[in-house]
KELO-313356 format. One record per atom (N, C-alpha, C): x, y, z. Coordinates in steps of 0.2 Angstrom, whole numbers, plus 2048, in hexadecimal, padded with zeros to 3 digits. Layout:
XYZ ...
// end
This chain:
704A18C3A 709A1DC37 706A24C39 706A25C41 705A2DC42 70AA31C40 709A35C43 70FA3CC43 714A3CC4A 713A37C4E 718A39C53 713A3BC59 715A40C5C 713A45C62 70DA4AC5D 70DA4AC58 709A4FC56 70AA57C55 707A5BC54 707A61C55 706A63C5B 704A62C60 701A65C68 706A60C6C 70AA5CC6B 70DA5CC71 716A5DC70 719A58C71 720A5BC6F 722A5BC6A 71FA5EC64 720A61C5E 722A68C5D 71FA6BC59 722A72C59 71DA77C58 714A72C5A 70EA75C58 70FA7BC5D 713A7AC64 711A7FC67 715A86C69 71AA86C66 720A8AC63 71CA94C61 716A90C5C 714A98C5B 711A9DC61 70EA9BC66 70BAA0C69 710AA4C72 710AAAC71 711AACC75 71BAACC72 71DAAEC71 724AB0C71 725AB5C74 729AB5C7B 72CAB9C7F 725ABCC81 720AB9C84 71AABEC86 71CAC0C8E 71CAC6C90 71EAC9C95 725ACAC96 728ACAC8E 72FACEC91 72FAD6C8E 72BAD9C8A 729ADFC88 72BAE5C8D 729AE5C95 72CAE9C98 732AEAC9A 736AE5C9A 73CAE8C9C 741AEAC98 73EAEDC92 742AF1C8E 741AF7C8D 73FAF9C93 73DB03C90 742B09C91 73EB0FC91 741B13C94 73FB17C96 739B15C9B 734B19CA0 735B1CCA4 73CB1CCA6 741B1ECAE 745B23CAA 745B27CA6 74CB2CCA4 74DB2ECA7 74BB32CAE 74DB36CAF 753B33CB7 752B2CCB6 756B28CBB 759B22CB7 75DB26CAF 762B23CAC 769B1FCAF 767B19CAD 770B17CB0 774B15CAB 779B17CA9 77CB15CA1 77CB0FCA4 780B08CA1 782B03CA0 786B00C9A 78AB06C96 78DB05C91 793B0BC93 798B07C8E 79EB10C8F 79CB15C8C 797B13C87 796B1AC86 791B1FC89 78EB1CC8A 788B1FC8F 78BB23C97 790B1EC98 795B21C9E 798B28C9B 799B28C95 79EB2CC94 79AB34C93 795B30C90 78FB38C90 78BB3AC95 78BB35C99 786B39CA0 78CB3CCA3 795B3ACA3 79AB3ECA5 79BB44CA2 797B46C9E 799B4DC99 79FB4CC98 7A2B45C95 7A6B46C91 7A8B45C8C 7A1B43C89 79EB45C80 79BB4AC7F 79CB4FC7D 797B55C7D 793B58C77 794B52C74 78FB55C6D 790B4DC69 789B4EC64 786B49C64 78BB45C5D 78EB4AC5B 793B4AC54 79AB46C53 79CB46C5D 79FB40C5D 7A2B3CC5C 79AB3AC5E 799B30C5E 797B2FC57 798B32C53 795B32C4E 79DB30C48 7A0B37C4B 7A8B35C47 7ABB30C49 7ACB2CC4F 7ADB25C4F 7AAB20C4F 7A4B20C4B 79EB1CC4A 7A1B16C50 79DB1AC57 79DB17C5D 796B12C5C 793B0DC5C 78BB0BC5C 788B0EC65 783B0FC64 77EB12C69 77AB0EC6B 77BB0BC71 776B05C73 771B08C79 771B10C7B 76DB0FC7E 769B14C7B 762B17C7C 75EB1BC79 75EB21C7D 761B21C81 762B29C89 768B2AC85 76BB2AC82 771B2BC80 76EB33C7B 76AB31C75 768B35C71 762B3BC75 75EB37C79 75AB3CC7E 75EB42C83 766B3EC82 768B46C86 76CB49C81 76BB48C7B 76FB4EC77 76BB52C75 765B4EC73 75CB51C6E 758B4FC75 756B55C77 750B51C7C 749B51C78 744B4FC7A 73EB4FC79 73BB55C77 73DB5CC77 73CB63C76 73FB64C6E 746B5EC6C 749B61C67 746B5CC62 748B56C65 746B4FC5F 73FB4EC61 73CB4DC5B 736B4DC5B 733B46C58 72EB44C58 72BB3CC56 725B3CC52 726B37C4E 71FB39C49 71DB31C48 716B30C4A 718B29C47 716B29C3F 719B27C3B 717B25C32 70FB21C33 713B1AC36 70CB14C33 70DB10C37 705B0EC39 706B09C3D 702B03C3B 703AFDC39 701AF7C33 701AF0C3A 6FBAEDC35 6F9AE7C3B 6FDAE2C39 700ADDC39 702AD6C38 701ACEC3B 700ACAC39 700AC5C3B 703AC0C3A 701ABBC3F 704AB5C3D 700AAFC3E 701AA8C3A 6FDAA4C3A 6FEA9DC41 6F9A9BC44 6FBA9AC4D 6F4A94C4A 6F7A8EC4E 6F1A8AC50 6EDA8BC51 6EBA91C55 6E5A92C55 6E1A98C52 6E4A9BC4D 6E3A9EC48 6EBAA3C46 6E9AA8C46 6ECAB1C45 6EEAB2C4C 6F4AB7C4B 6F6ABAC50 6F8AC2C4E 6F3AC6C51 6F4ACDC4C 6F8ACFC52 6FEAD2C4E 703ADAC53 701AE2C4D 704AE3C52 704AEAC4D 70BAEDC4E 70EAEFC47 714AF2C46 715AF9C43 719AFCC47 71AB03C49 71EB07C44 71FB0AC3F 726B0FC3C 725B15C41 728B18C43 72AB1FC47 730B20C44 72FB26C43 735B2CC40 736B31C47 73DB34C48 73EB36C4C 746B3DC49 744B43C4A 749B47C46 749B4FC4B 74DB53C4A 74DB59C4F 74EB5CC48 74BB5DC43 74DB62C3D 751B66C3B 757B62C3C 75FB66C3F 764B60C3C 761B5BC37 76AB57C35 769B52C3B 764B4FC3E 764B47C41 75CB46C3F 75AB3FC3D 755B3BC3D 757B32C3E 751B31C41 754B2AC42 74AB26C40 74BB1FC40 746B1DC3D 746B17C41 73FB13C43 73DB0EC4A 73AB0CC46 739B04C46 734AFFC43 733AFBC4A 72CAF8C4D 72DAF5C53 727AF1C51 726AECC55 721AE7C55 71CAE5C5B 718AE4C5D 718AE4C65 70EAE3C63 70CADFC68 703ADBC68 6FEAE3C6A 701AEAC6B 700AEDC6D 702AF3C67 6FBAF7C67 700AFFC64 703B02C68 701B04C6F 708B0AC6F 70EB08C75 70CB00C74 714AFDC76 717AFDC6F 715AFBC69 718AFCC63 71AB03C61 716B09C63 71AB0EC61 720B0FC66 71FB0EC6D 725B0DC72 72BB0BC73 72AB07C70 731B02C6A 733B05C66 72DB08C62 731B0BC5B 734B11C5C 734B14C62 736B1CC63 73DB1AC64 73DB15C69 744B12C6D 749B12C67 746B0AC63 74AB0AC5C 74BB11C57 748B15C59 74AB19C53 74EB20C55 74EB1DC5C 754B23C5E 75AB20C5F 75AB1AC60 762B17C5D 763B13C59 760B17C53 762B19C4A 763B20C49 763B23C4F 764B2CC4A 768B2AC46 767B2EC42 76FB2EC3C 76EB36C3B 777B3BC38 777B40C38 776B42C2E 773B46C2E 770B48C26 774B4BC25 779B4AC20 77BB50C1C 779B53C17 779B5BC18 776B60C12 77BB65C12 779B66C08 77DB6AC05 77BB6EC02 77EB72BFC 77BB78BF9 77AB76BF1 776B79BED 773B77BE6 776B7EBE5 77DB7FBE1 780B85BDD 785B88BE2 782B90BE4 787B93BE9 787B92BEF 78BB8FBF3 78CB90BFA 78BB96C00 783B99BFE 782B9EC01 77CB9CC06 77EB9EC0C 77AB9BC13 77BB94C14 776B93C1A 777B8BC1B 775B87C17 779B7FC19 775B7AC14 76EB7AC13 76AB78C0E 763B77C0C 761B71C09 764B6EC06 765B68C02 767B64C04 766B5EC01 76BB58C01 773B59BFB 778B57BFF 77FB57BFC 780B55BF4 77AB50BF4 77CB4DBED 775B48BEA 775B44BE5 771B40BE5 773B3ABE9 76DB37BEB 76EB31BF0 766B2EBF0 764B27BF0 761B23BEE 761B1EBF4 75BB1CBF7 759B16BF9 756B14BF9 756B0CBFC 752B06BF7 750B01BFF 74AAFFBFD 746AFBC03 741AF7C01 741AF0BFF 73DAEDBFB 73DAF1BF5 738AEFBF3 737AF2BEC 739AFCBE9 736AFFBEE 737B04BEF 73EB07BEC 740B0DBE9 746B0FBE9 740B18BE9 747B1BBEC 745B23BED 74CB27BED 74CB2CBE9 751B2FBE5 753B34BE8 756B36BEB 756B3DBED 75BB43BEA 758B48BE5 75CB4DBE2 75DB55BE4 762B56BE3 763B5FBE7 760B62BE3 75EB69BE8 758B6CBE5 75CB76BE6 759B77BE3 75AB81BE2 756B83BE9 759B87BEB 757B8ABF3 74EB8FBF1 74AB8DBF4 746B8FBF5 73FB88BF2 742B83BEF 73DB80BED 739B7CBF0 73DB79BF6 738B75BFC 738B6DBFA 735B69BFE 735B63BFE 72FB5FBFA 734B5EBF4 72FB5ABF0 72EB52BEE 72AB52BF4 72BB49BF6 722B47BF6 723B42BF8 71BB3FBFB 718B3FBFF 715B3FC01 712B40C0A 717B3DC10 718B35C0D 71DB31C11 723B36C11 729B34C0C 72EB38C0D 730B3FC0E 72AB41C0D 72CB49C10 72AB4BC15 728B47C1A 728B48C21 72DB46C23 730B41C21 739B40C22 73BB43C22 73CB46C1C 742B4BC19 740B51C1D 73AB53C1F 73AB59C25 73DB59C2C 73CB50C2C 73DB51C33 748B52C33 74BB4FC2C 751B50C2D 754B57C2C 751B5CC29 753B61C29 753B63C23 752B5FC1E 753B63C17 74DB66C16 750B6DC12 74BB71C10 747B72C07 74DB6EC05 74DB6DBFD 74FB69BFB 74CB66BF6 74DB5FBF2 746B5DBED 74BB58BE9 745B54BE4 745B4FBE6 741B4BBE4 73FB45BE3 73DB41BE1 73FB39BDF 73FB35BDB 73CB2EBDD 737B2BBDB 736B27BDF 734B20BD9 735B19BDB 730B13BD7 731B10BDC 72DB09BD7 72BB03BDC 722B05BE1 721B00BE6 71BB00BEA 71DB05BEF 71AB0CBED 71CB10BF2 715B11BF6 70EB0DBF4 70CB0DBF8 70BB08BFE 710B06C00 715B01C05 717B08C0A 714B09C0F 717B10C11 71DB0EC14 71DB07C18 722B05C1D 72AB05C18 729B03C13 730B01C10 731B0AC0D 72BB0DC0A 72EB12C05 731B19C0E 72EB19C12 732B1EC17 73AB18C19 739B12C1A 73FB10C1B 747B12C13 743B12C0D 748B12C08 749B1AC0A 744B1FC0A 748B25C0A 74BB28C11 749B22C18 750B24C1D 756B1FC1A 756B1BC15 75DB17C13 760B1DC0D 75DB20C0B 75EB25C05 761B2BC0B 75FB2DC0F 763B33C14 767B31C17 769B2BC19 76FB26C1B 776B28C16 773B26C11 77AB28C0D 77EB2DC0A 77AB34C0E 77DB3BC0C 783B3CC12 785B34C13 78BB38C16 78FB31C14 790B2DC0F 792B2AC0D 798B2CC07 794B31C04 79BB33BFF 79DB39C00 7A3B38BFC 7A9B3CBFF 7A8B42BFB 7A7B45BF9 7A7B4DBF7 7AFB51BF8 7B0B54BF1 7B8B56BF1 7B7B5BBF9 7B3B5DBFB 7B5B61C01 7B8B5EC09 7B4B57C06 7B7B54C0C 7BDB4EC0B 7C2B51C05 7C8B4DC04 7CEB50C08 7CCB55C0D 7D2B56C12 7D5B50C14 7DBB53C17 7DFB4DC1A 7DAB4AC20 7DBB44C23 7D8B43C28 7DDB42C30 7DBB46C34 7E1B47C3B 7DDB43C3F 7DFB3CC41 7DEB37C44 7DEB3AC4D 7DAB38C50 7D7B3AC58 7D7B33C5C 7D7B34C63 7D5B2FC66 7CEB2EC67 7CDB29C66 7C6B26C67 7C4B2AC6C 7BBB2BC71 7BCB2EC78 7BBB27C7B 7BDB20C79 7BEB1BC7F 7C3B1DC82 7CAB1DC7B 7D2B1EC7E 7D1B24C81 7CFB2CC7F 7D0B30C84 7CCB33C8A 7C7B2CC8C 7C4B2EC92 7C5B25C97 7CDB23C96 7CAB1CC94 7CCB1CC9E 7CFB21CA0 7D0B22CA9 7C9B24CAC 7C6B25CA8 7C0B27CAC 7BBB22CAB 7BAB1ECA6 7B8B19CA7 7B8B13CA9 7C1B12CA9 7C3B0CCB0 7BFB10CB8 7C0B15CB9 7BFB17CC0 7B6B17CBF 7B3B18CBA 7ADB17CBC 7A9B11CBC 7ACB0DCB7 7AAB05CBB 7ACB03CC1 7B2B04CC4 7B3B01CCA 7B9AFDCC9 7BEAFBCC3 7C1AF8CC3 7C9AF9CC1 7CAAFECC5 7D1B00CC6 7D5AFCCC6 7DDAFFCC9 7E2AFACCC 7E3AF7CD2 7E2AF2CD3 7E2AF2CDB 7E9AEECE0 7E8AF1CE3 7EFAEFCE8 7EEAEACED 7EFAE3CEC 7EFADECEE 7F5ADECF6 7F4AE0CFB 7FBADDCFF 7FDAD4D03 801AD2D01 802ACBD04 802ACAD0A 800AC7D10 802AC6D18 809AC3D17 80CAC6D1C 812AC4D1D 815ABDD23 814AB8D21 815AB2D23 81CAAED22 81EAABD28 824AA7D27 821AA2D24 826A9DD23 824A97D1E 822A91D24 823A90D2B 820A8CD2F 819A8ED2F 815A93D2F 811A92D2F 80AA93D29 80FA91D23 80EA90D1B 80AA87D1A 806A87D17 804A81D18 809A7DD12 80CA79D13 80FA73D0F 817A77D10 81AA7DD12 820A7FD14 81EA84D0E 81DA87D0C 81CA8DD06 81EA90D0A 824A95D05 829A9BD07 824A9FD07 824AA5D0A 821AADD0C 825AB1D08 820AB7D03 825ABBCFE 829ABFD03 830AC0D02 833AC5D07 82FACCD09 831ACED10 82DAD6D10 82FADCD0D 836AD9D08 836ADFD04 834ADECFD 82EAD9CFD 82DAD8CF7 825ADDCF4 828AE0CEE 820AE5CEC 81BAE1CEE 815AE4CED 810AE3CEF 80EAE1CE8 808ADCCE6 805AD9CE1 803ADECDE 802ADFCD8 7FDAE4CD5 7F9AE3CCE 7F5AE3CCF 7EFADECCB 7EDAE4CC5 7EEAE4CBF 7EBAE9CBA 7E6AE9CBA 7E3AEECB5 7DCAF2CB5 7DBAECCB1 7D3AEBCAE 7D0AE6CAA 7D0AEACA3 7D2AE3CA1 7D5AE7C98 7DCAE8C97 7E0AE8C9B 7E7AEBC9A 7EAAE5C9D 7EFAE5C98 7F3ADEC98 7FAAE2C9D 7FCADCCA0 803ADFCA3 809ADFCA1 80DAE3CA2 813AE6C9E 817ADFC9D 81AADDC95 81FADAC93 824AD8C98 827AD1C9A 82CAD3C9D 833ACFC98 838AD1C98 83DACEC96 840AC7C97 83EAC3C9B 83EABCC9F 83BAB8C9A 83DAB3C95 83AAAFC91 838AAAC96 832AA9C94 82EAA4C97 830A9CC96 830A98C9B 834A92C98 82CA8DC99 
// end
């Protein structure tokens, strides 16, 4: 009565080691400056025909590439901080497998911060990861004012709360002049998103640095989640910028309308006697990809 194969041979003893080892490199983005989108939206922004980052935001387009955010914040405006970087392991036949995981905060102190969590057997391929990830998370911060509407925002709009494991962290509007009153973790975040006032409210294991910065970038997530009486105006529905750059983006992939012509051949030299379309008959015309062809009235039998 053994076990079979065992652990070491066609079992599953040897599953733990090496997951995807050497595919690390081809996800970077160490070539910026010899960007080539691959996405519509990418096309549409290196075509300057996105031209502000607010956008993509009002039709919560997703953002798959990380050059996308680089060309509205460059490196000069969005700035990177790592929070913490914690070791982890995993149990392996032949012992432990330490990685090290990365939180990087990423914010221009202007109403955008985003947040990277990355994993990697290396630290600063894990903080390299984590920058990547956490530039496509920006999210836009909304701030508002505690009393009178006098100067710009300073605060957060309202109370708002997030939660990350055990952690929960409160975030309350503050009177202009009081400053950020948070914990070492959190109010580096809150600086890097722009608030300049606020309370703060925290329980749970906040010495968990990883969960308690991730609850308070979920807490700055939902300052744009409610609807405040100001923003119960009507809403005047726009075209997406798929629909209104959607010519520019058939021409830039390359898949236009094309115009097929038929040879003009008698039926003698058709193989099996096939008729030849007449020579006054239109030329073929094959549609753009995506676009269905016009209805015709002819029921299909």
């Amino acid at each position: 009565g053994g076990r079979g194969f065992g652990r070491g041979g066609r079992g599953r003893g040897g599953r733990g080691r090496g997951r995807g080892r050497g595919r690390g490199g081809q996800r970077g983005g160490d070539n910026e400056g010899q960007w080539v989108p691959v996405t519509k939206l990418g096309r549409l922004v290196k075509g300057r025909m996105i031209n502000r980052l607010e956008e993509i935001y009002l039709f919560s387009l997703p953002v798959k590439e990380h050059q996308i955010i680089s060309w509205f914040l460059p490196e000069d405006i969005l700035k990177d901080e790592v929070m913490k970087i914690m070791p982890v392991q995993k149990q392996t036949r032949a012992g432990q497998r330490t990685r090290f995981k990365a939180y990087v905060a990423v914010g221009d102190s202007n109403g955008h911060v985003g947040l990277g969590v990355k994993c990697s057997a290396e630290v600063a391929t894990a903080i390299r990861g984590a920058i990547i990830l956490a530039k496509l998370s920006v999210i836009p911060v909304r701030r508002g004012y505690w009393g009178g509407r006098v100067g710009k925002p300073h605060t957060v709009p309202c109370k708002a709360t997030g939660k990350c494991g055990s952690v929960r962290l409160r975030l309350v509007p503050a009177p202009r002049g009081t400053g950020v009153v948070a914990a070492r973790v959190p109010k580096k975040l809150l600086q890097m998103a722009g608030v300049q006032d606020v309370y703060t409210q925290s329980t749970g294991h906040t010495k968990t640095a990883g969960n308690f910065v991730v609850a308070t970038f979920n807490a700055l997530r939902v300052t744009y989640s409610f609807l405040s009486p100001d923003l119960w105006r009507e809403t005047s529905f726009i075209q997406t910028p798929y629909q209104k750059h959607s010519d520019f983006l058939v021409d830039a992939s390359g898949k236009g309308a094309k115009v097929a012509v038929l040879p003009q051949q008698d039926a003698q030299s058709q193989p099996g006697g096939a008729l030849a379309p007449p020579p006054s008959a239109a030329p073929a015309t094959f549609p753009a990809a995506g676009v269905l062809p016009p209805a015709t009235a002819t029921p299909m039998v």
